[in-house]
VOPAGU-2260 file (C-alpha; in pm, 1 decimal, decimal comma):
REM VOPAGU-2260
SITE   aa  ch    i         X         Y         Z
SITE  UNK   A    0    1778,5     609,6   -1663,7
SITE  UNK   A    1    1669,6     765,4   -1335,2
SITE  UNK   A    2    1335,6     962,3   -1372,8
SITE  UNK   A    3    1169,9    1201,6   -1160,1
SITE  UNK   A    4     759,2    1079,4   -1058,1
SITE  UNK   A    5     492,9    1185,3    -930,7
SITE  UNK   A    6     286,9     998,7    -766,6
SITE  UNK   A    7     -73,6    1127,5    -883,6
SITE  UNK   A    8    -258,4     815,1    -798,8
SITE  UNK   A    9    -575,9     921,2    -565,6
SITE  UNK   A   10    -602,8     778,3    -201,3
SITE  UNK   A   11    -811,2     532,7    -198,3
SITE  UNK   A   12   -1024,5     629,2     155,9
SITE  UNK   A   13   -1353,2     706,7     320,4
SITE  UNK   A   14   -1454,3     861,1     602,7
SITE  UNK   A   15   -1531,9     496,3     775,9
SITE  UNK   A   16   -1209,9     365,1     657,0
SITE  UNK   A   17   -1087,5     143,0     978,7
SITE  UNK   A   18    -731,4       8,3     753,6
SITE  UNK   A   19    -477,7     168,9     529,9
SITE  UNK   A   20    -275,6       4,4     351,8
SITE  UNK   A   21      63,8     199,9     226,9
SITE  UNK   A   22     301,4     113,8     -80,4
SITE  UNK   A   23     633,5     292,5    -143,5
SITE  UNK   A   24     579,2     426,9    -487,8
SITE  UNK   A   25     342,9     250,0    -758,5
SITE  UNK   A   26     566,3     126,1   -1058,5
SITE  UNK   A   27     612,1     277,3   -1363,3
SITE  UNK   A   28     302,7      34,8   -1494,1
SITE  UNK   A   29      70,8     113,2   -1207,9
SITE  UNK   A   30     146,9     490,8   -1259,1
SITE  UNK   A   31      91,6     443,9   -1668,2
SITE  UNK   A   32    -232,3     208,2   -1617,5
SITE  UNK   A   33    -358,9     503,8   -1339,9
SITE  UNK   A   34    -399,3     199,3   -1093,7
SITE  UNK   A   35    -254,1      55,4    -761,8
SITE  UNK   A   36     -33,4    -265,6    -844,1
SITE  UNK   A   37    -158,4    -259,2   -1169,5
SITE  UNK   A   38     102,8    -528,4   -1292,6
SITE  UNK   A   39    -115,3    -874,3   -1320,4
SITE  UNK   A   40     186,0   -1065,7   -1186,5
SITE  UNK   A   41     153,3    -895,5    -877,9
SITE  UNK   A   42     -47,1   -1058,5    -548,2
SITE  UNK   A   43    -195,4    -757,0    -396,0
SITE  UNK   A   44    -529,3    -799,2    -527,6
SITE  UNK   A   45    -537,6   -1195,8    -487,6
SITE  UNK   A   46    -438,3   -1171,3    -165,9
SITE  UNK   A   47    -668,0    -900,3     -66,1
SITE  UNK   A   48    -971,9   -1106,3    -282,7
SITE  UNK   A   49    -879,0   -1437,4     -63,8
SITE  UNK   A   50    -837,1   -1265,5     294,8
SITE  UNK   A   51   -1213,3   -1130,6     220,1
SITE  UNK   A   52   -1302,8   -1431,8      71,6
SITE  UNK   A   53   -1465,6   -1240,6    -207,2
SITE  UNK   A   54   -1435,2   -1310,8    -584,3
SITE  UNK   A   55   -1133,5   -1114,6    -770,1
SITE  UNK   A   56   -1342,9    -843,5    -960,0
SITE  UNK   A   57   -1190,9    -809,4   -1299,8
SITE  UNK   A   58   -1222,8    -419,4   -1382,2
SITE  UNK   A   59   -1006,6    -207,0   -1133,4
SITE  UNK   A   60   -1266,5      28,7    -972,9
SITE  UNK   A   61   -1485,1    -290,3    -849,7
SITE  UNK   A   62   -1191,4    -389,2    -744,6
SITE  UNK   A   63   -1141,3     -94,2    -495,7
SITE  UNK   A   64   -1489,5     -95,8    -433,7
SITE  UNK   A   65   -1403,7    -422,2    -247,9
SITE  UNK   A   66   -1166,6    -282,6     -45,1
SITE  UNK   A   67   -1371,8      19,8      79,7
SITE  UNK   A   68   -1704,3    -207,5     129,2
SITE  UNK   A   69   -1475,0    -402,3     374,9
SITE  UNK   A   70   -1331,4     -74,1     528,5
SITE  UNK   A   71    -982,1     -78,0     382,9
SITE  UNK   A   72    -836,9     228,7     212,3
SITE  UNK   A   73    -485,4     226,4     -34,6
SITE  UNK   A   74    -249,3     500,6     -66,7
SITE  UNK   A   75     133,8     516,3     -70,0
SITE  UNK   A   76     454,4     634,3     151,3
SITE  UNK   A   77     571,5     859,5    -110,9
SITE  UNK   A   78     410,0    1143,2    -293,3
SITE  UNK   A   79     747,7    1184,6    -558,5
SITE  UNK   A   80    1068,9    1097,3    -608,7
SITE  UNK   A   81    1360,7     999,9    -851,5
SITE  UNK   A   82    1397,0     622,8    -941,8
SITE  UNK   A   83    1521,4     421,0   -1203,0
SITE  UNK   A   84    1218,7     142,5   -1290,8
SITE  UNK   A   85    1012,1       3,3   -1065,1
SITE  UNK   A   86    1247,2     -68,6    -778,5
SITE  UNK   A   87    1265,5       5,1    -435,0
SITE  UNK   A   88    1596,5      -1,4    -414,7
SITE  UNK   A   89    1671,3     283,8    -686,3
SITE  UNK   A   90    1442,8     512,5    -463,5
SITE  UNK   A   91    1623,3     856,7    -409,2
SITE  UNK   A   92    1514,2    1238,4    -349,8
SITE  UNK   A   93    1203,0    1096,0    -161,9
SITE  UNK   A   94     905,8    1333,4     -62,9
SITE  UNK   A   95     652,4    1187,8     136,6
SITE  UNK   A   96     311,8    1235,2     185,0
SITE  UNK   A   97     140,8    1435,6     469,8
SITE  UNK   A   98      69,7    1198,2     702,0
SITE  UNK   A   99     -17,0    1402,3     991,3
SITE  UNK   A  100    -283,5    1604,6     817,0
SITE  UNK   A  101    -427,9    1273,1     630,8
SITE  UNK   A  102    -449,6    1109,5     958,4
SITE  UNK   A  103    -643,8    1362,7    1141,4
SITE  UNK   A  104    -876,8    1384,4     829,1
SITE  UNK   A  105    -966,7    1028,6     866,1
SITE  UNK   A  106   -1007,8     942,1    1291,5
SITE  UNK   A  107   -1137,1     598,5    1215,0
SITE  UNK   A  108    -830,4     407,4    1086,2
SITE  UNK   A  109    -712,3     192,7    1330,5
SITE  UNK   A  110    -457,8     -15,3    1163,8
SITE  UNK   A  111    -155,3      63,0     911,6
SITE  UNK   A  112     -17,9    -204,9     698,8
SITE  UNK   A  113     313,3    -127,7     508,3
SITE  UNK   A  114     339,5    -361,6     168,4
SITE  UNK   A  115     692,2    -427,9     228,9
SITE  UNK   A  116    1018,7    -281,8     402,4
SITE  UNK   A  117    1006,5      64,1     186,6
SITE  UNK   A  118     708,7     145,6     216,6
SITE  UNK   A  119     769,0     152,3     606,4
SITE  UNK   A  120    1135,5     264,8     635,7
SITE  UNK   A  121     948,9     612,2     422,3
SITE  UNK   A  122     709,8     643,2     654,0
SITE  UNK   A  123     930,6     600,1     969,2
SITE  UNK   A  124    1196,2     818,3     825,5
SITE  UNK   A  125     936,3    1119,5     783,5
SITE  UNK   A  126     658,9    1091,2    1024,6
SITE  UNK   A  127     712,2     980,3    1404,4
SITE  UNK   A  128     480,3     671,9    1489,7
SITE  UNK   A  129     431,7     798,4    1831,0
SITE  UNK   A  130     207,2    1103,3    1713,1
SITE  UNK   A  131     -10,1     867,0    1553,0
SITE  UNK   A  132     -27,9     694,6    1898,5
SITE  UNK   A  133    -427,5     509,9    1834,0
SITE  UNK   A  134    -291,7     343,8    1507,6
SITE  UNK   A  135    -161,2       9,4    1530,2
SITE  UNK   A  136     153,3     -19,0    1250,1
SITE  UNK   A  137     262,9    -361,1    1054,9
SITE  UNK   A  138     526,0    -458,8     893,9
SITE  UNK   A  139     366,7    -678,4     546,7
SITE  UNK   A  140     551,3    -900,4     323,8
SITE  UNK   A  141     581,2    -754,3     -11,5
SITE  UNK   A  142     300,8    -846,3    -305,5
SITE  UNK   A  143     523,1    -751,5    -558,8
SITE  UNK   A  144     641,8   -1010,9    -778,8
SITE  UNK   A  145    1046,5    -872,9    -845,1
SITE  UNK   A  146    1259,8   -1181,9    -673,0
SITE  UNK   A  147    1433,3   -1053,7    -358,7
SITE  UNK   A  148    1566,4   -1197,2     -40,9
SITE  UNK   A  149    1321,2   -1300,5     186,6
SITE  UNK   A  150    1067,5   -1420,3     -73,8
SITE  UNK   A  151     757,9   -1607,9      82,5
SITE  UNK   A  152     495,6   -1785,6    -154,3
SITE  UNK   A  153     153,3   -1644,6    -260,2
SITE  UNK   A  154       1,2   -1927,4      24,4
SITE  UNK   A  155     256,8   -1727,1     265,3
SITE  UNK   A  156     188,5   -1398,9     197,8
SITE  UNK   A  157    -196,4   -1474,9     242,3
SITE  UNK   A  158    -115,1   -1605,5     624,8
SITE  UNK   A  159      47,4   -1288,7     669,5
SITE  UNK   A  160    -159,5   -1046,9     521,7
SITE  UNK   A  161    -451,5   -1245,9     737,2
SITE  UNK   A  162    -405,3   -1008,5    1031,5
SITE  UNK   A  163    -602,3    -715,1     851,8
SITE  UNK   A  164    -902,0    -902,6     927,6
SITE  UNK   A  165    -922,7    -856,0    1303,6
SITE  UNK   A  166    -964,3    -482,7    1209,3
SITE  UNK   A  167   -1246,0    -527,6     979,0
């Protein structure tokens, strides 16, 4: 059944925030739970726990507590849409979010890092990379744990996701 969601998760963001890291929509368990990847089976927050090299707080706001301390912020590419589940690929009737007022609110991110092809193809489909000309944009490998082409291993991912640190 295709639903219609809202994304009312908060950016995650302060005023010192040098990263931002951008999902396509949080699942239908991350939106229930009120929290970003908030299935346990995804890597997001071991991956983000090992490239800090900081223990993997247990309860979810120490867990973005991390992320701020170390100057990262965590928001997503869409504000609603329609999809059926939690994949990307059912995505339709997209709205983003506002990108070039967020942006201009918050001079001192430096970096983007899309988790996964969705989350960028949103973002490039709606806002023009260009006006955001001081940000540097990546490409991440997906934490999610749904099997797709193009799977890399947890060890993989980490490698990957590595490159956030020369912004920290």
């Amino acid at each position: 059944m295709v639903e219609q969601l809202t994304n009312n998760l908060p950016v995650i963001v302060q005023l010192n925030t040098k990263v931002m890291i951008l999902g396509s929509m949080p699942s239908t368990l991350s939106l229930e739970k009120q929290q970003y990847y908030g299935n346990k089976r995804n890597h997001f927050w071991p991956i983000m726990s090992e490239i800090l090299a900081c223990p993997l707080p247990e309860k979810y706001m120490d867990r973005t507590t991390m992320l701020l301390e170390n100057g990262i912020g965590l928001w997503d590419s869409i504000a609603s849409c329609e999809r059926q589940g939690s994949l990307d690929a059912t995505i339709t009737e997209e709205i983003p979010h506002d990108f070039a007022q967020f942006f201009s609110s918050y001079p001192a991110i430096q970096a983007v890092f899309f988790n996964g092809a969705k989350a960028e193809t949103i973002f490039k489909k709606y806002s023009s990379m260009q006006q955001f000309s001081h940000i540097t944009f990546y490409k991440m490998p997906s934490t999610s744990p749904i099997p797709g082409k193009n799977i890399k291993s947890f060890d993989e991912k980490v490698v990957c996701w590595k490159k956030i640190i020369q912004y920290l």
